[in-house]
TIRO-2110 file (N, C-alpha, C; in Angstrom, 1 decimal):
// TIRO-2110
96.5, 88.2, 78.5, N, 1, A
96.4, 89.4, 79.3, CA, 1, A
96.9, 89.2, 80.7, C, 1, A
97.8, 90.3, 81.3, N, 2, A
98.4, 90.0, 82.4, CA, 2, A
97.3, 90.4, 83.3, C, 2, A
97.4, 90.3, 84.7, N, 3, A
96.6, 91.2, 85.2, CA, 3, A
97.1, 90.7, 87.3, C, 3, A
97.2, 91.8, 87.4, N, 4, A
97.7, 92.3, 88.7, CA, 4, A
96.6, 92.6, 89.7, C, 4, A
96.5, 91.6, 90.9, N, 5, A
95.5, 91.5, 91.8, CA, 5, A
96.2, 92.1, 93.0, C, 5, A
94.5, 93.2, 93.6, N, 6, A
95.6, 93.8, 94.9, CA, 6, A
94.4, 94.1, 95.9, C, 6, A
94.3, 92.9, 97.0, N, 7, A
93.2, 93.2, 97.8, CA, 7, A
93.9, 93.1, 99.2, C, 7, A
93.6, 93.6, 100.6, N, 8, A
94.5, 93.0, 101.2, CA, 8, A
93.6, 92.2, 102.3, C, 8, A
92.8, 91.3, 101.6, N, 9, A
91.7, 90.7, 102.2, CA, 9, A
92.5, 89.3, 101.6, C, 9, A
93.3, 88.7, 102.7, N, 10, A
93.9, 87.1, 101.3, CA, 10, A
93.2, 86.4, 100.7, C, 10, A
92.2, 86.0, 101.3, N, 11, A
90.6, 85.4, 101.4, CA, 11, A
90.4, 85.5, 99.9, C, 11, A
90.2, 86.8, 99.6, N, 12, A
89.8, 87.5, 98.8, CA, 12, A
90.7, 87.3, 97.3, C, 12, A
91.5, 88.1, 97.9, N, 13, A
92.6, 87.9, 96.6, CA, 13, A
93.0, 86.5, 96.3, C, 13, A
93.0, 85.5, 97.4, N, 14, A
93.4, 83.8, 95.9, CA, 14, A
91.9, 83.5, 95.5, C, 14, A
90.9, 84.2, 95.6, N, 15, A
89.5, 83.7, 95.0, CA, 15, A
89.4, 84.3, 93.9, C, 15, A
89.9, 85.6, 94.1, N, 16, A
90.0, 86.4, 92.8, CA, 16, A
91.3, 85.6, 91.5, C, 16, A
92.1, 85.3, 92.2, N, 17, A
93.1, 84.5, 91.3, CA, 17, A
92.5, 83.3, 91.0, C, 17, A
91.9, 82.7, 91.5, N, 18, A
91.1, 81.4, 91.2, CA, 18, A
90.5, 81.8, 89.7, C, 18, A
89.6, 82.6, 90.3, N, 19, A
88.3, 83.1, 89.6, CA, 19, A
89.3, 83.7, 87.9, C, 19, A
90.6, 84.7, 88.1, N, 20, A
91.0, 85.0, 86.7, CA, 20, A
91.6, 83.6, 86.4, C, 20, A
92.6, 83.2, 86.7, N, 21, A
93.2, 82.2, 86.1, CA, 21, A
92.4, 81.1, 85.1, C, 21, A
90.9, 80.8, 86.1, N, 22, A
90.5, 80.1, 85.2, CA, 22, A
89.6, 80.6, 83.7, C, 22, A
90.2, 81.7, 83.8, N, 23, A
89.6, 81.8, 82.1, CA, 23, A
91.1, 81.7, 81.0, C, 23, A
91.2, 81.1, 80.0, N, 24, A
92.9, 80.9, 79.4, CA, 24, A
93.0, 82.1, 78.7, C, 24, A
92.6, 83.3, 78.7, N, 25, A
93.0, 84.5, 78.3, CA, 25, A
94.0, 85.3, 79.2, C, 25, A
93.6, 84.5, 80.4, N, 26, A
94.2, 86.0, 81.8, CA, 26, A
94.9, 85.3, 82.3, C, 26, A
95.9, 86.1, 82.7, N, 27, A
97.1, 85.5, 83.8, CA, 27, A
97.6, 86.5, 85.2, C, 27, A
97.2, 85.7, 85.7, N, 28, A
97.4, 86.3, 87.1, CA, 28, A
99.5, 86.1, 87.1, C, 28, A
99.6, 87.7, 87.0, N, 29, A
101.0, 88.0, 87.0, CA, 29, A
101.4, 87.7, 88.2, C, 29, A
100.9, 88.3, 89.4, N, 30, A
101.3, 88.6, 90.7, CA, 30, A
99.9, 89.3, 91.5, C, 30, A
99.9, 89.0, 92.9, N, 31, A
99.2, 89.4, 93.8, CA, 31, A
99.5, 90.2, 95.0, C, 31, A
98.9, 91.2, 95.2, N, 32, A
99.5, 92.8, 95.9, CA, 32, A
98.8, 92.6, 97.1, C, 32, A
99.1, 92.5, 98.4, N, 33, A
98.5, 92.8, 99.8, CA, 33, A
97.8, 94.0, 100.2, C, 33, A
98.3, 95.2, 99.5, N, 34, A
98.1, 96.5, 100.1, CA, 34, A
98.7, 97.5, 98.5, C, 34, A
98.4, 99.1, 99.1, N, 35, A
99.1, 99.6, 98.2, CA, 35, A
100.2, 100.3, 97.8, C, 35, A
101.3, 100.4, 98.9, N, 36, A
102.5, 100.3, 98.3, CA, 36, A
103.0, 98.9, 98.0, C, 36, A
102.6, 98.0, 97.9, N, 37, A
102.6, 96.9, 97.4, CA, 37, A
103.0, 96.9, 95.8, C, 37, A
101.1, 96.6, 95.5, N, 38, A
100.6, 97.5, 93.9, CA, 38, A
101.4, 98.1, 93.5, C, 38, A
102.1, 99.5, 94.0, N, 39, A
102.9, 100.1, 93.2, CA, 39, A
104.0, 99.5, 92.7, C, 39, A
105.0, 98.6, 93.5, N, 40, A
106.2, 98.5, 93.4, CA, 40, A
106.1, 96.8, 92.3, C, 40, A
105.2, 96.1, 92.8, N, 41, A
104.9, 95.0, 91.3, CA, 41, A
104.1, 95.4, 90.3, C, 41, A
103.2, 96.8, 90.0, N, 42, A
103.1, 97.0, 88.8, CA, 42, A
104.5, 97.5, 88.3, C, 42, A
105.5, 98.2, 89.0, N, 43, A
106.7, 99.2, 88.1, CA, 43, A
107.4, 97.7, 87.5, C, 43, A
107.2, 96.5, 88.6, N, 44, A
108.0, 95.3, 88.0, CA, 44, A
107.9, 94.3, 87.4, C, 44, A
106.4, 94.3, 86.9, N, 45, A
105.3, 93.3, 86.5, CA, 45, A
104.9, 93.9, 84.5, C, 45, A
104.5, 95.5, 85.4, N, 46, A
103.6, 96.0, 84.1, CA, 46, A
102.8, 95.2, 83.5, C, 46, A
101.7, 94.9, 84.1, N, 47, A
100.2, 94.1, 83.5, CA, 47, A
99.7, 94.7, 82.9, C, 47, A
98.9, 94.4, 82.0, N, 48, A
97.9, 95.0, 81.4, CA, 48, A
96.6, 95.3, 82.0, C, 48, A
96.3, 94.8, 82.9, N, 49, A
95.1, 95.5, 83.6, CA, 49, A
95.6, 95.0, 85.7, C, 49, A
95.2, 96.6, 85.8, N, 50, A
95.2, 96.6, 87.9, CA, 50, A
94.1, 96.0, 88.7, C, 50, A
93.8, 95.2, 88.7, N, 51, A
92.7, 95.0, 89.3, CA, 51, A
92.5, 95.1, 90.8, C, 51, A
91.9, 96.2, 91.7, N, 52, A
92.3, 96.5, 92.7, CA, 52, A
91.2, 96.5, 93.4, C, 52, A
91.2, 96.4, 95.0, N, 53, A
90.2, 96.8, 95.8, CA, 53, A
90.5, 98.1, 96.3, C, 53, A
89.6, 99.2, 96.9, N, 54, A
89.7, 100.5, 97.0, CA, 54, A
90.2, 100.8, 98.8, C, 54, A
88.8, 100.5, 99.4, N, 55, A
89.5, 100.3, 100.8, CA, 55, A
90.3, 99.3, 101.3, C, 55, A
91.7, 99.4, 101.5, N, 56, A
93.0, 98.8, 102.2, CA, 56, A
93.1, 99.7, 103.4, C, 56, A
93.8, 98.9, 104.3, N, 57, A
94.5, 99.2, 105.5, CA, 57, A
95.9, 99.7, 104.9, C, 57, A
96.5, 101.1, 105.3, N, 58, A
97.8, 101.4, 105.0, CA, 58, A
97.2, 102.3, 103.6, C, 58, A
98.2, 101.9, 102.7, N, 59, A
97.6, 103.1, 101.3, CA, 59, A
96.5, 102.6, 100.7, C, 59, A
95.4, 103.2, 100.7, N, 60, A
94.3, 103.0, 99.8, CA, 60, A
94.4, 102.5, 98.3, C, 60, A
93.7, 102.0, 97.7, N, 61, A
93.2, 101.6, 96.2, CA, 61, A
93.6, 102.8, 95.5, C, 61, A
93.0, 104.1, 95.8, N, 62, A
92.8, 105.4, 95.2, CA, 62, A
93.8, 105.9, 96.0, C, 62, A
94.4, 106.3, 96.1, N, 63, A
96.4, 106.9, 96.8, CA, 63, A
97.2, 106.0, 95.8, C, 63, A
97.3, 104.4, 96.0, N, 64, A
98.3, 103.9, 95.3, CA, 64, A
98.0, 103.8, 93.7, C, 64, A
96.6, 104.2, 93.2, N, 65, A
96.1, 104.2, 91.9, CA, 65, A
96.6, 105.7, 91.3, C, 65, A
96.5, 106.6, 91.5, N, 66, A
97.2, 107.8, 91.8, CA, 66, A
98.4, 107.7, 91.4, C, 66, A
99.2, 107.0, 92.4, N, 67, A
100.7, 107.1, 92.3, CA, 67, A
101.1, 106.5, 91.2, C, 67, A
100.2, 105.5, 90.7, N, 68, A
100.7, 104.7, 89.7, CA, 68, A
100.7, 105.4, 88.2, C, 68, A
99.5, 105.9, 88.3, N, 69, A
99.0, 106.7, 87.0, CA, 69, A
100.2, 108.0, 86.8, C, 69, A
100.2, 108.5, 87.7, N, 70, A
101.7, 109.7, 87.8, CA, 70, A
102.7, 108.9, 87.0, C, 70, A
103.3, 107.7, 87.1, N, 71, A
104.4, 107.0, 86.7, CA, 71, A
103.8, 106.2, 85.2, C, 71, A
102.5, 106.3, 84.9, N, 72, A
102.3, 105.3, 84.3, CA, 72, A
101.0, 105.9, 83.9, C, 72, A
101.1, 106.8, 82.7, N, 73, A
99.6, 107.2, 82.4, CA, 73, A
98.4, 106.8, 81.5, C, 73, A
99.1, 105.1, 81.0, N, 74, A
98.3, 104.5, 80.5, CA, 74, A
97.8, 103.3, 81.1, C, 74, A
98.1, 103.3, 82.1, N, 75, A
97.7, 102.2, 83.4, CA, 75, A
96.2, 102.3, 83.3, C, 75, A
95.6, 100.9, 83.3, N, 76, A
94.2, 100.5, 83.0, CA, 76, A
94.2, 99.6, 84.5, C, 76, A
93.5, 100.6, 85.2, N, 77, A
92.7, 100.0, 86.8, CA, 77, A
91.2, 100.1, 86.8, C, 77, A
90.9, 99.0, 87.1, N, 78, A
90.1, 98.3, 87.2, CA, 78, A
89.3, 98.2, 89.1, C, 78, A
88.6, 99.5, 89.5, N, 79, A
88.5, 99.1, 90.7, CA, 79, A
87.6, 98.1, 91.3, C, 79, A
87.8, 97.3, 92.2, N, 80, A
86.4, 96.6, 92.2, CA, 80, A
86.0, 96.3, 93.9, C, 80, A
85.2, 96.6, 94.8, N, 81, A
85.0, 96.9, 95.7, CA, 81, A
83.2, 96.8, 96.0, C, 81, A
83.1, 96.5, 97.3, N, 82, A
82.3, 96.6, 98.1, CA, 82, A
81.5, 97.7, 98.2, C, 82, A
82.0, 98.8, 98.3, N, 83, A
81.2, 100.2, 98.4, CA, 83, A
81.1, 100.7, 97.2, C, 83, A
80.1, 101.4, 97.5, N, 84, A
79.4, 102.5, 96.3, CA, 84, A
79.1, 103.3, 96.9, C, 84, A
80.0, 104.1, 97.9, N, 85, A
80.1, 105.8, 98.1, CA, 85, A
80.2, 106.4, 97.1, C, 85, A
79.0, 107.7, 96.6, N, 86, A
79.6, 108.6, 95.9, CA, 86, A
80.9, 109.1, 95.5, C, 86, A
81.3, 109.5, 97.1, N, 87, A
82.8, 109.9, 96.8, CA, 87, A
83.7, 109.1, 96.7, C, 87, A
83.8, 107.9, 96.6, N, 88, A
84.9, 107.1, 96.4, CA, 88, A
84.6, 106.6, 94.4, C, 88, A
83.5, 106.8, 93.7, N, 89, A
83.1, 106.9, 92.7, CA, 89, A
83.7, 108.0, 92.1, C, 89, A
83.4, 109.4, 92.2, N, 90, A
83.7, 110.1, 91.7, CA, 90, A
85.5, 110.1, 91.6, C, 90, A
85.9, 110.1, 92.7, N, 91, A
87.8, 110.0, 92.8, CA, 91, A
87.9, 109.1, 92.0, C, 91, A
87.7, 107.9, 91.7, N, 92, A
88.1, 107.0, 90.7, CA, 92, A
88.1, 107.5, 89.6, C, 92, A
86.8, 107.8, 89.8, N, 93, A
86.8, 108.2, 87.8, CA, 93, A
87.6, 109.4, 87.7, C, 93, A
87.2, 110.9, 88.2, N, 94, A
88.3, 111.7, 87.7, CA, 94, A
89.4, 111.4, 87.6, C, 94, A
90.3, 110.7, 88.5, N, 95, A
91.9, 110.1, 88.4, CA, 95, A
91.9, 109.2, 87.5, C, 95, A
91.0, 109.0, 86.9, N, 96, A
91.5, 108.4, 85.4, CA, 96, A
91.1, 106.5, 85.3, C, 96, A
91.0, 106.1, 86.6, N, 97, A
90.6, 104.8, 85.8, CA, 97, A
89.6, 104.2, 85.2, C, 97, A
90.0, 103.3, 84.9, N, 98, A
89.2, 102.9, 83.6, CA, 98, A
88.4, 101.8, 83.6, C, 98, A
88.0, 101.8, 85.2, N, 99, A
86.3, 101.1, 85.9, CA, 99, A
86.5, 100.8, 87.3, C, 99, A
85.0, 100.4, 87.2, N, 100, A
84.4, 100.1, 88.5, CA, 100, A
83.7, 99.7, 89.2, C, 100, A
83.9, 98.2, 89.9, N, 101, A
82.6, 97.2, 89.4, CA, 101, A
82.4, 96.9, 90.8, C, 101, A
81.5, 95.9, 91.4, N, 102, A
80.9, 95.8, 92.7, CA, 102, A
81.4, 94.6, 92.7, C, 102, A
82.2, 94.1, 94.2, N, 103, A
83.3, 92.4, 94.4, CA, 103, A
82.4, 91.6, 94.1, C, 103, A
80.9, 91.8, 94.9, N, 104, A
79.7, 90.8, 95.1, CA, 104, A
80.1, 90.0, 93.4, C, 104, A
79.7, 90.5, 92.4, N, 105, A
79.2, 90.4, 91.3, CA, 105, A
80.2, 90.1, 90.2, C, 105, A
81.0, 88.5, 90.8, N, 106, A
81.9, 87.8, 90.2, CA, 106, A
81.9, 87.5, 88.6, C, 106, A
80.8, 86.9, 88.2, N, 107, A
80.6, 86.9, 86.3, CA, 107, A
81.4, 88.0, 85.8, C, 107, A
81.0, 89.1, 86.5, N, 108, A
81.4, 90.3, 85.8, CA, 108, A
82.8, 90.8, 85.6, C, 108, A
83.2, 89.9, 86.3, N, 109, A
84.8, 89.6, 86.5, CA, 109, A
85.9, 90.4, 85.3, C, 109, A
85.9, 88.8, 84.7, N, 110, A
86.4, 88.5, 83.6, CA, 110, A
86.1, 89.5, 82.3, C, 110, A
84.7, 89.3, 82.2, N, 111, A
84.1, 90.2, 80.7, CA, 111, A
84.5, 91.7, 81.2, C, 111, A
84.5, 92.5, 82.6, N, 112, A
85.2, 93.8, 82.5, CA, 112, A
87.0, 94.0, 82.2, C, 112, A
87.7, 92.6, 82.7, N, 113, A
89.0, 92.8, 82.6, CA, 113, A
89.5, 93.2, 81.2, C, 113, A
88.6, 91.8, 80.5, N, 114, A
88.7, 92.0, 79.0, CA, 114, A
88.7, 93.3, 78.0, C, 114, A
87.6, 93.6, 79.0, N, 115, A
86.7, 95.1, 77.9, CA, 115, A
88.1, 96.2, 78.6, C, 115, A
88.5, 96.3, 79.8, N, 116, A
89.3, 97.2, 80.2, CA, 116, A
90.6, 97.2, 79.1, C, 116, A
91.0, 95.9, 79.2, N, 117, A
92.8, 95.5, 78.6, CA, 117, A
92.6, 96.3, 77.0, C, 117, A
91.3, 95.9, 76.6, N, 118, A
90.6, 96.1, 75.0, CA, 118, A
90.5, 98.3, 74.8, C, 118, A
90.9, 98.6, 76.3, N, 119, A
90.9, 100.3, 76.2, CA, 119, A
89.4, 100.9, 76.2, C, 119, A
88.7, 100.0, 76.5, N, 120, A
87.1, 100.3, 77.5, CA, 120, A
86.9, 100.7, 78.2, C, 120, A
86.1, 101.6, 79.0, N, 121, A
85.7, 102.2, 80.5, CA, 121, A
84.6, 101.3, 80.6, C, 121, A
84.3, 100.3, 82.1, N, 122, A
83.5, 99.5, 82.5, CA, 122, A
83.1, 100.2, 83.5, C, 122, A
81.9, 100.3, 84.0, N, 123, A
80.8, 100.6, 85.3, CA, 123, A
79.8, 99.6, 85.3, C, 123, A
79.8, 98.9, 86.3, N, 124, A
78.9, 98.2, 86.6, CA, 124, A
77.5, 98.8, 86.7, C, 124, A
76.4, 97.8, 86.1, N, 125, A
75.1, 99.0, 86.4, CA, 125, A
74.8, 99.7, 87.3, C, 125, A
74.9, 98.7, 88.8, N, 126, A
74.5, 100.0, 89.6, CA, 126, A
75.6, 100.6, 89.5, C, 126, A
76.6, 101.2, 89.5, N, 127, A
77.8, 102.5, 89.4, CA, 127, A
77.1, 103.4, 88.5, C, 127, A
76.7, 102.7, 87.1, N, 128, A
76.1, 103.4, 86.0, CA, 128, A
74.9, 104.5, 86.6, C, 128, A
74.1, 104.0, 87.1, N, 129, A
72.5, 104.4, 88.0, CA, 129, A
72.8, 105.8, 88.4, C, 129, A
73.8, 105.2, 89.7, N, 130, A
74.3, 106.4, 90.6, CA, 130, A
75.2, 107.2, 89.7, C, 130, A
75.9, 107.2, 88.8, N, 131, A
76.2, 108.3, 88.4, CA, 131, A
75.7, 109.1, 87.8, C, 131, A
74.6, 108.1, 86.5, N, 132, A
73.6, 109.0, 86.6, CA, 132, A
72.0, 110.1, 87.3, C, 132, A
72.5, 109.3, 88.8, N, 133, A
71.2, 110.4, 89.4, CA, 133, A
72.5, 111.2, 90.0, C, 133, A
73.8, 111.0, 90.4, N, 134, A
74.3, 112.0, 90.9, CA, 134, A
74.5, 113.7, 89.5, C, 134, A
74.5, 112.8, 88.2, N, 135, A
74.4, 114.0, 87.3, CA, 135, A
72.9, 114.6, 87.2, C, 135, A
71.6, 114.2, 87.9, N, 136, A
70.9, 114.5, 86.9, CA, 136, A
70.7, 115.5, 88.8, C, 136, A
70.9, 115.2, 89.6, N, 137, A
71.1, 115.9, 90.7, CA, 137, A
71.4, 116.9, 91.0, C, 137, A
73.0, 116.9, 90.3, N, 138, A
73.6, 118.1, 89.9, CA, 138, A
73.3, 119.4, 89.0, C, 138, A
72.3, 118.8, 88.4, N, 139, A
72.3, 119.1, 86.7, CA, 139, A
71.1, 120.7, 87.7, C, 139, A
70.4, 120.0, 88.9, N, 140, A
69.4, 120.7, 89.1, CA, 140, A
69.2, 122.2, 89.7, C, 140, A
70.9, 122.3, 90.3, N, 141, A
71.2, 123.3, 91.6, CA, 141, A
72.5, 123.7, 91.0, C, 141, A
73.0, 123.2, 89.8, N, 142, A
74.2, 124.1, 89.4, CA, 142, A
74.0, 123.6, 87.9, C, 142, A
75.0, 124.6, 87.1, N, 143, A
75.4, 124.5, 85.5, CA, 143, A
77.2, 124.3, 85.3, C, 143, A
77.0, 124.4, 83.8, N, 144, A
78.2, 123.5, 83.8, CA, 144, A
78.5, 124.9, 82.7, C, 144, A
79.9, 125.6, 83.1, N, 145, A
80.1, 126.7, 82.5, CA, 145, A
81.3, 126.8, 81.4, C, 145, A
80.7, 126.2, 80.0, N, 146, A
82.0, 125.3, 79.4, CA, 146, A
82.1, 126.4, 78.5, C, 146, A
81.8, 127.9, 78.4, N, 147, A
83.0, 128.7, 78.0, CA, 147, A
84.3, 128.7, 78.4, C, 147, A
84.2, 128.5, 79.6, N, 148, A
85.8, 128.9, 80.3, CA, 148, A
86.1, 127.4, 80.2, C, 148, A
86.0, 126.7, 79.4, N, 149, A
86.6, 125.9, 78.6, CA, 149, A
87.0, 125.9, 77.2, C, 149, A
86.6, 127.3, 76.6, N, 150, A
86.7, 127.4, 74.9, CA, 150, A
85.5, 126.5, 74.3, C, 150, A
84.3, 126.1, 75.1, N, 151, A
83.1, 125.5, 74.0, CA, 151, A
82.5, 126.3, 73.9, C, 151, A
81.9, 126.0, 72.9, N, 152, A
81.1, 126.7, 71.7, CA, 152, A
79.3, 126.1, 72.8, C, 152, A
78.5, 127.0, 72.6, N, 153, A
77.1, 127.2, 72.8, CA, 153, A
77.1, 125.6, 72.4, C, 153, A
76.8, 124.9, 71.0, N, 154, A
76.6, 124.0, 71.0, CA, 154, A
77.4, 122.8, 71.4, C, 154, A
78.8, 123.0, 71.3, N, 155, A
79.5, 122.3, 72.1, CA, 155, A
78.8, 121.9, 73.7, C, 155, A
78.5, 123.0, 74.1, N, 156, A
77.6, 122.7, 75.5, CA, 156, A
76.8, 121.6, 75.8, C, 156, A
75.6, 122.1, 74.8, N, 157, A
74.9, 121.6, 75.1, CA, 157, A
74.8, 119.9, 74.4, C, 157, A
76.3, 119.4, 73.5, N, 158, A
76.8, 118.3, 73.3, CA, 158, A
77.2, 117.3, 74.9, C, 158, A
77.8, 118.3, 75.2, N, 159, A
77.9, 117.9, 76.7, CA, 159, A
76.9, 117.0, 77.6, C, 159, A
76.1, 118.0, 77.6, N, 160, A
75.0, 117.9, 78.4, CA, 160, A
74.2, 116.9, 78.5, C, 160, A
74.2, 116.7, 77.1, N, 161, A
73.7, 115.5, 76.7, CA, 161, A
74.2, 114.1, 76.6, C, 161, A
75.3, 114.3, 76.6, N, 162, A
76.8, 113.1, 76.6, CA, 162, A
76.8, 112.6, 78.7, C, 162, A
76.3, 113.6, 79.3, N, 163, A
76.1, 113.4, 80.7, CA, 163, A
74.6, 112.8, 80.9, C, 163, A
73.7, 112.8, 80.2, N, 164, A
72.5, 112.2, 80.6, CA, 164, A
72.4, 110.7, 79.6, C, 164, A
73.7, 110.4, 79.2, N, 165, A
73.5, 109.4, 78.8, CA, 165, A
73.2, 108.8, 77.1, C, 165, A
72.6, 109.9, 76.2, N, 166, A
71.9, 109.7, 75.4, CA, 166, A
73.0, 109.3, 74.3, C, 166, A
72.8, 108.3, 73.7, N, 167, A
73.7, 108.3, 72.1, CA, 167, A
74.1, 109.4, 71.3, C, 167, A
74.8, 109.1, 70.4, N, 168, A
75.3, 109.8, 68.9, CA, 168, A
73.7, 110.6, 68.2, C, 168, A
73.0, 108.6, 68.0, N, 169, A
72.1, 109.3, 67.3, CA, 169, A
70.6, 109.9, 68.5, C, 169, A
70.4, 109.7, 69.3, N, 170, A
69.7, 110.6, 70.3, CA, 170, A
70.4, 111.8, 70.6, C, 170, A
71.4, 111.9, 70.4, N, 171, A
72.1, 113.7, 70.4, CA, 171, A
71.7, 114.3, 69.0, C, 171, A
71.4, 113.9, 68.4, N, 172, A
71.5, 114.7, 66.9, CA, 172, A
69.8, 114.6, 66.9, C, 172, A
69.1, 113.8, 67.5, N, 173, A
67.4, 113.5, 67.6, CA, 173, A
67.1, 115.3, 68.2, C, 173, A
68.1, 114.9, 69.3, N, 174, A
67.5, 116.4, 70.4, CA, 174, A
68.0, 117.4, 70.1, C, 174, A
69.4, 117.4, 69.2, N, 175, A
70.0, 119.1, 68.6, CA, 175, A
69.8, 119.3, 67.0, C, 175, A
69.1, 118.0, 66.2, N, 176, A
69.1, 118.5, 65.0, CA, 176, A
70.4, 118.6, 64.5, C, 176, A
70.9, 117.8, 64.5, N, 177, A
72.4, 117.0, 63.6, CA, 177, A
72.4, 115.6, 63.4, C, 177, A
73.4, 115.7, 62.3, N, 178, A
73.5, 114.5, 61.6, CA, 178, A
74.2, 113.6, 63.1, C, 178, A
74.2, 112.1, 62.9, N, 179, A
75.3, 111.5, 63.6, CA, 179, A
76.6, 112.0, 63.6, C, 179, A
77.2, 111.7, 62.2, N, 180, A
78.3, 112.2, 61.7, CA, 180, A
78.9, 113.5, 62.1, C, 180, A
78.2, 114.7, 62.2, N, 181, A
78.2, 116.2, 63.0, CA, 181, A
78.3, 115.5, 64.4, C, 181, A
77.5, 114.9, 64.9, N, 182, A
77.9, 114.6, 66.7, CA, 182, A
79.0, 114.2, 66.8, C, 182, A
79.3, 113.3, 66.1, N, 183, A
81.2, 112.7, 66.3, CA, 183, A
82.1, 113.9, 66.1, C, 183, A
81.9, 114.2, 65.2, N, 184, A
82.7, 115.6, 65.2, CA, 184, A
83.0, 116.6, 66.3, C, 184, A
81.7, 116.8, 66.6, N, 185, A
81.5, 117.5, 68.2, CA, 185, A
82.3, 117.0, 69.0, C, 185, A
82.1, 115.8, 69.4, N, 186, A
82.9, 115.1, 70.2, CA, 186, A
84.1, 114.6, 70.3, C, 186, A
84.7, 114.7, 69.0, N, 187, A
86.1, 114.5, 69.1, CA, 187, A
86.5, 116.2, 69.3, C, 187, A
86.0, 117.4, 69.3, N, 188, A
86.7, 118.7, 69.3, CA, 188, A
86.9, 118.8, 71.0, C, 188, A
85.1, 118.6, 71.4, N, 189, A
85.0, 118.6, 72.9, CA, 189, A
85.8, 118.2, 73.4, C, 189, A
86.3, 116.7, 73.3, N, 190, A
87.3, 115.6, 74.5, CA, 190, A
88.7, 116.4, 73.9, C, 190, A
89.0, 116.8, 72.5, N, 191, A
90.6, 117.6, 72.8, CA, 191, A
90.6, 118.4, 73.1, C, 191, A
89.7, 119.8, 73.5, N, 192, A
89.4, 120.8, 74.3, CA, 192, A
89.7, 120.5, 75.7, C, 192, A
89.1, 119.4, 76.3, N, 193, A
88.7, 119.4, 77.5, CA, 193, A
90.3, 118.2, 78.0, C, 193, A
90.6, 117.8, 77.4, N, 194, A
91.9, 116.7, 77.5, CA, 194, A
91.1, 115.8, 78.5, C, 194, A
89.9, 115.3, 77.3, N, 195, A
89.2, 113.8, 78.5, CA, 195, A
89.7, 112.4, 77.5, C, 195, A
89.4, 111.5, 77.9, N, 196, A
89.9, 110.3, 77.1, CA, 196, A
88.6, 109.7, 76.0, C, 196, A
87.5, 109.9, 76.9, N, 197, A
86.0, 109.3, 76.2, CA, 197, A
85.4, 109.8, 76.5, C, 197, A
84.0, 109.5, 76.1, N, 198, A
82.9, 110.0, 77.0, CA, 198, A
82.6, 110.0, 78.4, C, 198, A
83.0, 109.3, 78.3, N, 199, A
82.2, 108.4, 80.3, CA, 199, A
83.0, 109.4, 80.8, C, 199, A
84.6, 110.0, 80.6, N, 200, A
85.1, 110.8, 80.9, CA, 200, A
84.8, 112.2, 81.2, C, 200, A
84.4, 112.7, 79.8, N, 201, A
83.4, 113.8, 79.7, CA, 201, A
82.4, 114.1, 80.4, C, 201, A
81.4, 113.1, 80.6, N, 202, A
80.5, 113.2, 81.5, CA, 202, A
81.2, 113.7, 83.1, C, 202, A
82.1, 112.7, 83.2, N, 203, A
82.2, 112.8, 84.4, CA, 203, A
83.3, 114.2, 84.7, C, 203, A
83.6, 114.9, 84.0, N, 204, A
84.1, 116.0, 83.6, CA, 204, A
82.9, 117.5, 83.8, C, 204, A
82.0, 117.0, 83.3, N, 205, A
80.9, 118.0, 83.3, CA, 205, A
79.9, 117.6, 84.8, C, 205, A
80.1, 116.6, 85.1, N, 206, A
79.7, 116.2, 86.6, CA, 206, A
80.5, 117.1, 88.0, C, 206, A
81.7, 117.4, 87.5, N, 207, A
83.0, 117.4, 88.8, CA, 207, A
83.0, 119.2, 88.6, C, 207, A
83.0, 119.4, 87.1, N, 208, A
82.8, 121.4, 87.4, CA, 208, A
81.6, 121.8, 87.6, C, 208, A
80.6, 121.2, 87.6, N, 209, A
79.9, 122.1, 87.9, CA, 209, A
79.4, 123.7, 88.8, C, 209, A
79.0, 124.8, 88.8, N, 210, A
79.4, 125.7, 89.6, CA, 210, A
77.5, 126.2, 90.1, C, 210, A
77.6, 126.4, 91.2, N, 211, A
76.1, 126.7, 91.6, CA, 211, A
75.9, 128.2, 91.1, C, 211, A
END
């Protein structure tokens, strides 16, 4: 697995290279200072996983993660950063990448790169927490109006429940369907909605909400 480090902390970034290299699965392709950096060694590198920090001096994580995804819509980034602003959460995920983990919490390194390269969505638990009280927040002062999406009543409330977290088989516990029926659901919802997974979805039914 290739994988493309981009912090513009140096400090940072050869500890991070330390830290991939030494597992013999990963190969640290190349190391990005900033993010017009990132962009121009992923177009020349194409790794299999971005692994980036969000706040840079010059173009941000989330600008040059953007730009890449435009050129490159199966780009698997990996953000991993210090903050856990809401808003720097929510922009990640709607723009499509495919996690988002806290620097502190090195172990975690490696087993998200993997699960990323493998076509997984990784959130670290706390990210997990806060998105789910930012949904369950939202859920209280506004609704989520998925006609004007083409879902069906129960389609909805598939949703709904795909944002609070609950499994396959806890979705069919609380609507009275088979497992088998919830998958179904859910594969019509995500081509309805053009999301990739769930976590997607969720975070889809998080971002429209309408008071």
């Amino acid at each position: 697995m290739k994988v493309l480090i981009t912090d513009d902390d140096k400090l940072v970034l050869n500890s991070l290279a330390v830290i991939i290299s030494g597992d013999p699965d990963c190969e640290v392709c190349g190391k990005a200072s900033g993010g017009e950096e990132a962009i121009a060694l992923y177009d020349e590198l194409s790794p299999d996983v971005l692994l980036m920090d969000i706040r840079m001096g010059g173009m941000n994580g989330l600008e040059a993660g953007t730009m890449i995804l435009e050129q490159h819509p199966d780009a698997r980034i990996l953000y991993l950063t210090t903050f856990k602003d809401d808003e720097y959460l929510v922009k990640a995920l709607t723009m499509g990448a495919a996690g988002y983990i806290i620097k502190q919490d090195f172990d975690s390194i490696i087993p998200a790169l993997k699960a990323v390269a493998e076509g997984q969505t990784v959130f670290a638990g706390e990210v997990t927490d806060r998105l789910n009280s930012m949904i369950d927040k939202d859920r209280k002062k506004a609704s989520f109006d998925g006609e004007a999406y083409g879902l069906t009543p129960q389609e909805i409330a598939v949703c709904e429940c795909v944002a609070r977290g609950l499994s396959n088989k806890e979705i069919g516990d609380e609507l009275f369907l088979s497992e088998g029926t919830v998958r179904n659901y859910l594969s019509v919802i995500l081509k309805k909605l053009d999301v990739r997974d769930r976590t997607n979805l969720a975070i889809f039914y998080l971002t429209n909400q309408k008071p």
